[in-house]
C-alpha positions in Angstrom: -17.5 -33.4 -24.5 -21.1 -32.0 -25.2 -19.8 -29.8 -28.3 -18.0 -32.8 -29.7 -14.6 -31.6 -29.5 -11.6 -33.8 -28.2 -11.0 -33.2 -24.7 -7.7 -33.2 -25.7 -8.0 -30.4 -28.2 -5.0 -28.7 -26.7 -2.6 -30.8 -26.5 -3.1 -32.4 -29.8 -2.8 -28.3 -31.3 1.0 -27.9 -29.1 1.7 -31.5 -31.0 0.7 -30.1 -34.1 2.3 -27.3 -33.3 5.8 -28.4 -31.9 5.7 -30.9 -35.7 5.4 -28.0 -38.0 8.0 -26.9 -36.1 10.1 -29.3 -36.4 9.3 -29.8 -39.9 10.3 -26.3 -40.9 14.0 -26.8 -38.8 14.4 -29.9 -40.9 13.4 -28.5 -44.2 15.9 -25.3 -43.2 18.7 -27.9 -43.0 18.4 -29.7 -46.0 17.7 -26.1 -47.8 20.8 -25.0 -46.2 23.4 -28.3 -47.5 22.0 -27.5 -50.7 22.5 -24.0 -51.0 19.0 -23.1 -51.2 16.6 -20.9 -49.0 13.5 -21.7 -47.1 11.1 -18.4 -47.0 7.9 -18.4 -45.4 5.0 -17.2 -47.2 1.8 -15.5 -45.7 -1.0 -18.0 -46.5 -3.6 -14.5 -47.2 -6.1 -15.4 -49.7 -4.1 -18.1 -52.0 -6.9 -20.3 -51.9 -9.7 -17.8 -53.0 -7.3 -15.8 -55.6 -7.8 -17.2 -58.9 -4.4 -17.7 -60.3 -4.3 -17.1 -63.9 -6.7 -14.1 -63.2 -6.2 -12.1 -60.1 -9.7 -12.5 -59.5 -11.3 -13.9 -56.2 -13.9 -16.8 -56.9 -13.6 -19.2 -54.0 -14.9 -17.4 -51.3 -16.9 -20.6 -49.6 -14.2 -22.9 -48.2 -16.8 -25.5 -50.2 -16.3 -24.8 -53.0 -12.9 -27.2 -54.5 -13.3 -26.4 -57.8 -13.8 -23.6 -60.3 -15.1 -24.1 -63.9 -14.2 -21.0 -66.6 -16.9 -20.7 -68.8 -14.6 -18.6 -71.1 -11.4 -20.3 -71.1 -13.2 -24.2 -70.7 -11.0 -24.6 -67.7 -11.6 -26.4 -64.6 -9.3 -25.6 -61.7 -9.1 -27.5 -58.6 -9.1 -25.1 -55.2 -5.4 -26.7 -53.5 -4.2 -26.6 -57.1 -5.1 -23.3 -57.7 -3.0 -22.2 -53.8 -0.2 -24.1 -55.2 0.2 -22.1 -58.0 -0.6 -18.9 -56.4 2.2 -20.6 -54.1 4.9 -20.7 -56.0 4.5 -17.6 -57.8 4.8 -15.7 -55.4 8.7 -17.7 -54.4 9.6 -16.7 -57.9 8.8 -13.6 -57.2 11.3 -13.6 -55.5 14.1 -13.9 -57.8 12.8 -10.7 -60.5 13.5 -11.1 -64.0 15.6 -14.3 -63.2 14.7 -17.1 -65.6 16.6 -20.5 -65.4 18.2 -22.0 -68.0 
């Protein structure tokens, strides 16, 4: 196609599509026999938010890694989402710490 796109742009999406699907049914099930929970979590801004300083620094989807002068700390972007990930499923549970 002149733009460079797959002509089959659309179908390939629904495939994407119908295997996250999937994939999330699966993950319920296994969450389910082990007497866990599967909650999604709204993707907003876990990639820019720095997480050990509620501060947004990657606002260019270009920039993969962020070096703090102050703290001598290097963080990489999908680490940094990660993080930001999983605190906010702990969240979840308050004050709950595990032995």
């Amino acid at each position: 196609m002149p733009n460079g796109q797959s002509s089959k742009s659309g179908l390939n999406k629904s495939w994407l599509d119908a295997a996250t699907y999937q994939f999330l049914e699966v993950l319920g099930q296994v969450a389910e026999k082990a007497n866990a929970s599967v909650v999604e979590v709204k993707p907003n801004y876990t990639s820019q938010l720095l997480s050990y300083r509620d501060e947004i620094v990657f606002t260019d989807c270009s920039i993969r890694e962020y070096f703090d002068e102050k703290l001598q700390l290097k963080i990489d972007r999908d680490i940094n989402a990660a993080i930001n990930l999983k605190r906010v499923g702990l969240d979840l549970f308050g004050d709950y710490k595990p032995p």
